[in-house]
C-alpha positions as CSV (number, residue, x, y, z in Angstrom):
1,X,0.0,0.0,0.0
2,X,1.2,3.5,-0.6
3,X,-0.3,6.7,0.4
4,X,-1.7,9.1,-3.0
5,X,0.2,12.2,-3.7
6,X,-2.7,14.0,-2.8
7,X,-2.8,13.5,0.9
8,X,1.2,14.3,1.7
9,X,-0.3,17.9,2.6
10,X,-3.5,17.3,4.5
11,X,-1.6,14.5,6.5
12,X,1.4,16.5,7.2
13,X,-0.9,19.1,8.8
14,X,-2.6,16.1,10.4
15,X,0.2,14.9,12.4
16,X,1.1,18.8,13.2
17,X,-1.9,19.0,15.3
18,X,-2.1,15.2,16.8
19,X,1.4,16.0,18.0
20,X,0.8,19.4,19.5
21,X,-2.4,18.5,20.8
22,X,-1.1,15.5,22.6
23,X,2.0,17.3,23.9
24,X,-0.1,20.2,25.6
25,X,-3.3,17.1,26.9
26,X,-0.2,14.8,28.7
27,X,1.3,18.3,30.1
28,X,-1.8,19.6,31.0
29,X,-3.6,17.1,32.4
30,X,-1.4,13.5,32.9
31,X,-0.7,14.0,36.7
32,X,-4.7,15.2,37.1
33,X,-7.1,13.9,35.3
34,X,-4.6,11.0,33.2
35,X,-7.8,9.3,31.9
36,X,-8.7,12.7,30.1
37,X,-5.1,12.8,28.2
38,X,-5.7,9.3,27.5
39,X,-9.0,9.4,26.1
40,X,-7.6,12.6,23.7
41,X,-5.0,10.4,22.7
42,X,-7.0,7.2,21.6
43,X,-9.7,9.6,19.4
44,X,-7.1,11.9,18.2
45,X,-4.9,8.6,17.4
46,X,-8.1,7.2,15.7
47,X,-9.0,10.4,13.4
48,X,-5.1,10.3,12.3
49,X,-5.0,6.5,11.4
50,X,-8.2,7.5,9.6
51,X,-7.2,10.1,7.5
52,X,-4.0,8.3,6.3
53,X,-6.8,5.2,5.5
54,X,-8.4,7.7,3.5
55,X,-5.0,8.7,0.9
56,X,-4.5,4.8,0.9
57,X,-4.1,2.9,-2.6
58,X,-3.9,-0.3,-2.1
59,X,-1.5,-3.2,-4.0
60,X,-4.5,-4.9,-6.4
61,X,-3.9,-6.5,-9.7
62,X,-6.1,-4.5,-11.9
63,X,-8.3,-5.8,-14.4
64,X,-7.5,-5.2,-18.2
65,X,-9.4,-5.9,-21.1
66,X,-10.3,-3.7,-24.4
67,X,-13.5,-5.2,-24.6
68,X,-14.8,-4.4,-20.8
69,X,-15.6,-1.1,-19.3
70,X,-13.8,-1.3,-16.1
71,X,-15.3,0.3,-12.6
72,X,-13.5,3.5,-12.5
73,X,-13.8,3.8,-8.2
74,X,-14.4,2.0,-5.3
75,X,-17.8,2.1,-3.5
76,X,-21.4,0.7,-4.3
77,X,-23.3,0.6,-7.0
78,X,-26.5,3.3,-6.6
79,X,-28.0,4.2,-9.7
80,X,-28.5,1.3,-12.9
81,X,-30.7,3.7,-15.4
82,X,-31.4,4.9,-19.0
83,X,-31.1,8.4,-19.0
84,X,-30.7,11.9,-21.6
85,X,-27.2,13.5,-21.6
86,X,-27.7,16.9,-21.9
87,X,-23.8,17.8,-21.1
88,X,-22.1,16.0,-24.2
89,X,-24.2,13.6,-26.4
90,X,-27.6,15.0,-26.2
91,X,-29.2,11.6,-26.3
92,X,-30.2,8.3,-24.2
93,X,-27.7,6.7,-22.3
94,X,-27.3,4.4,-19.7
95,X,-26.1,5.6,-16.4
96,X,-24.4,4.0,-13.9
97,X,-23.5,5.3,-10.7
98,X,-21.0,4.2,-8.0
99,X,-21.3,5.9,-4.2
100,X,-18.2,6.6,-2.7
101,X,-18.0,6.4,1.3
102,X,-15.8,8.0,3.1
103,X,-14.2,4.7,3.8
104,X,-13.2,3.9,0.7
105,X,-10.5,4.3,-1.7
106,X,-10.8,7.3,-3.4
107,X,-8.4,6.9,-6.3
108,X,-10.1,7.4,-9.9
109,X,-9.4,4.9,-12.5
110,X,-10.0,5.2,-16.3
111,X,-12.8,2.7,-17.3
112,X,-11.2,2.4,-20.4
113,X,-8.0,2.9,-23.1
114,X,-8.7,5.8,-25.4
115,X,-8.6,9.7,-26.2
116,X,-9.6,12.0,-24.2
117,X,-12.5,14.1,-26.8
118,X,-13.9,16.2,-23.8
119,X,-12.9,17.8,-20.3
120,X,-15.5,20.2,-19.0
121,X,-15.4,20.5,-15.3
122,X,-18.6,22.7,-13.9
123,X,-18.8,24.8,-10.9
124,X,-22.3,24.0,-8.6
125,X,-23.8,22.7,-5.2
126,X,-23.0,19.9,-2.9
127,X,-25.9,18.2,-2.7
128,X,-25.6,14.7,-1.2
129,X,-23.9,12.4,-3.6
130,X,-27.2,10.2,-3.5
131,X,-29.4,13.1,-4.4
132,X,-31.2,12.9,-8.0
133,X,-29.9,16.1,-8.9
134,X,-26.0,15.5,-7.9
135,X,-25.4,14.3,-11.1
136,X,-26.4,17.9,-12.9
137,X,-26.4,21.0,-10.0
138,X,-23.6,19.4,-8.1
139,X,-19.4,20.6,-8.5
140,X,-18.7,17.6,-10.7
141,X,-15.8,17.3,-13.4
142,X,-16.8,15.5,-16.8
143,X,-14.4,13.4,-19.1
144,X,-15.1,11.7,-22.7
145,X,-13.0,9.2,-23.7
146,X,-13.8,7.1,-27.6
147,X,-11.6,4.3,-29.2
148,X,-12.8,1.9,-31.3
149,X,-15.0,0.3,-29.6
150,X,-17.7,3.4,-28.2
151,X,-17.2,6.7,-26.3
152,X,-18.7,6.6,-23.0
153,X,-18.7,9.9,-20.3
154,X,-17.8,9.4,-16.9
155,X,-17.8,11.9,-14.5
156,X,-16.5,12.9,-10.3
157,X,-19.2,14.5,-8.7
158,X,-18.7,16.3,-5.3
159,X,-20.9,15.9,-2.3
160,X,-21.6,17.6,0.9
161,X,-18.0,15.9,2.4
162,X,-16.3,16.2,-0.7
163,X,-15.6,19.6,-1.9
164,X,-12.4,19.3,-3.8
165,X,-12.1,17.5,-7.0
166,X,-8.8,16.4,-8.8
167,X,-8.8,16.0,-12.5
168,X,-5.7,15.1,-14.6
169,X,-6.8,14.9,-18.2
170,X,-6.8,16.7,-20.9
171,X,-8.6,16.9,-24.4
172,X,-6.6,14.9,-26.7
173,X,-4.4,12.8,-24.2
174,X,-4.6,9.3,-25.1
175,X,-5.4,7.2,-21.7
176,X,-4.5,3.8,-20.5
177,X,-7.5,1.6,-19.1
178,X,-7.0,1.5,-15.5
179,X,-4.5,4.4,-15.0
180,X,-5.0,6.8,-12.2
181,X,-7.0,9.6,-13.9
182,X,-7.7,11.8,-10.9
183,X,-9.0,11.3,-7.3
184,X,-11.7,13.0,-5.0
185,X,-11.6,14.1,-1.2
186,X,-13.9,12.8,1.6
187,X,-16.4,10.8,-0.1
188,X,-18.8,11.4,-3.3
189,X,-19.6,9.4,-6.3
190,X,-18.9,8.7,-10.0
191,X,-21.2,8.9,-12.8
192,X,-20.4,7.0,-15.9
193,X,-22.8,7.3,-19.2
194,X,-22.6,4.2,-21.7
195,X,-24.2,4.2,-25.0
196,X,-27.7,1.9,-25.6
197,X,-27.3,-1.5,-26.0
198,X,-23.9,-1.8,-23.7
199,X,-24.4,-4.8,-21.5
200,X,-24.1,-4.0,-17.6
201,X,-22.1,-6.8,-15.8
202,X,-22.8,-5.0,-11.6
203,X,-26.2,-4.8,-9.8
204,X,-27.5,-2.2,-7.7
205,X,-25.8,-2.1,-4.2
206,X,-23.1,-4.2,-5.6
207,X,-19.7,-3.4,-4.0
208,X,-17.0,-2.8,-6.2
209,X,-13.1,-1.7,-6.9
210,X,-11.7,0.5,-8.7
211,X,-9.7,-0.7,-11.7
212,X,-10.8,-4.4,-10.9
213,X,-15.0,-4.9,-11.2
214,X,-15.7,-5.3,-14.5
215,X,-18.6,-2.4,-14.7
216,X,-19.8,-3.1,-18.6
217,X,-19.2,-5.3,-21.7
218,X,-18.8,-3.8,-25.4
């Protein structure tokens, strides 16, 4: 396991305050009240842990195949739909929509090989991530990618955690199925629109991994 480039800040700042707050608890209060400095240590100690959990990506062997769409983040499996795009294709599409806890890795994958045709990312609310209307008012960041198979859209959507999105594409990058594409703090969800006829291989509330749960079938 190693911890994403993303959290060196946040947990840096982290340990500043577990350490300060920890030195001033023990000085404070060891000799009068030790079970308060211990109690501050344990949560404190918890919350830490927990935010390095949260920057974690974990050793998996990814799954890679041209002719699957592969579940670009970890979480479960809320929303199995037809839908109309009104971002990018302006047509019916199938939507499928993965919530992303807090818990969970938060590494972004690309579902599939490809070039990137589209990078839009939009300002908005933070609506719940399970809300209807995440998937069009919320802060979300959309990507197209086509190759010869289909173009699909897939996009992070923030939530009322998760108010920073990170995005590393851009139009006319050719992508690798399975690379790390971007990343989103503190929980949220990913959207990703396939074209009619695709065949959906996860169920609703199904659990699945980023870059390893085969998500759709060309």
């Amino acid at each position: 396991m190693t911890i994403h480039k993303e959290g060196y800040q946040t947990i840096g700042v982290t340990a500043l305050i577990f350490g300060v707050l920890n030195v001033a608890s023990f000085y404070f209060f060891s000799a009068s009240m030790a079970w308060l400095a211990i109690s501050i240590f344990i949560i404190s100690l918890f919350l830490f842990l927990f935010i390095i959990s949260f920057f974690r990506i974990p050793n998996r062997e990814l799954t890679i195949n041209d002719k699957q769409i592969i579940c670009p983040a970890d979480g479960k499996v809320v929303v199995i739909e037809e839908t109309i795009d009104e971002e990018y294709f302006k047509d019916k599409r199938i939507q499928v929509s993965i919530f992303m806890s807090p818990a969970n890795v938060h590494v972004n994958r690309n579902p599939m090989s490809g070039e990137v045709m589209y990078n839009q990312y939009h300002q908005g609310k933070y609506l719940v991530a399970w809300h209807p209307k995440s998937s069009t008012e919320n802060e979300r960041w959309s990507v197209v990618v086509k190759n010869n198979f289909g173009t699909i859209l897939y996009k992070q959507i923030a939530g009322a955690l998760a108010k920073r999105i990170c995005n590393y594409t851009t139009v006319g990058q050719q992508v690798t199925q399975c690379d790390e594409y971007g990343f989103i703090k503190f929980g949220s969800r990913v959207d990703i629109l396939l074209p009619i006829g695709t065949k959906v291989n996860v169920q609703l509330n199904q659990k699945v991994k980023g870059g390893v749960t085969v998500l759709a079938s060309w």
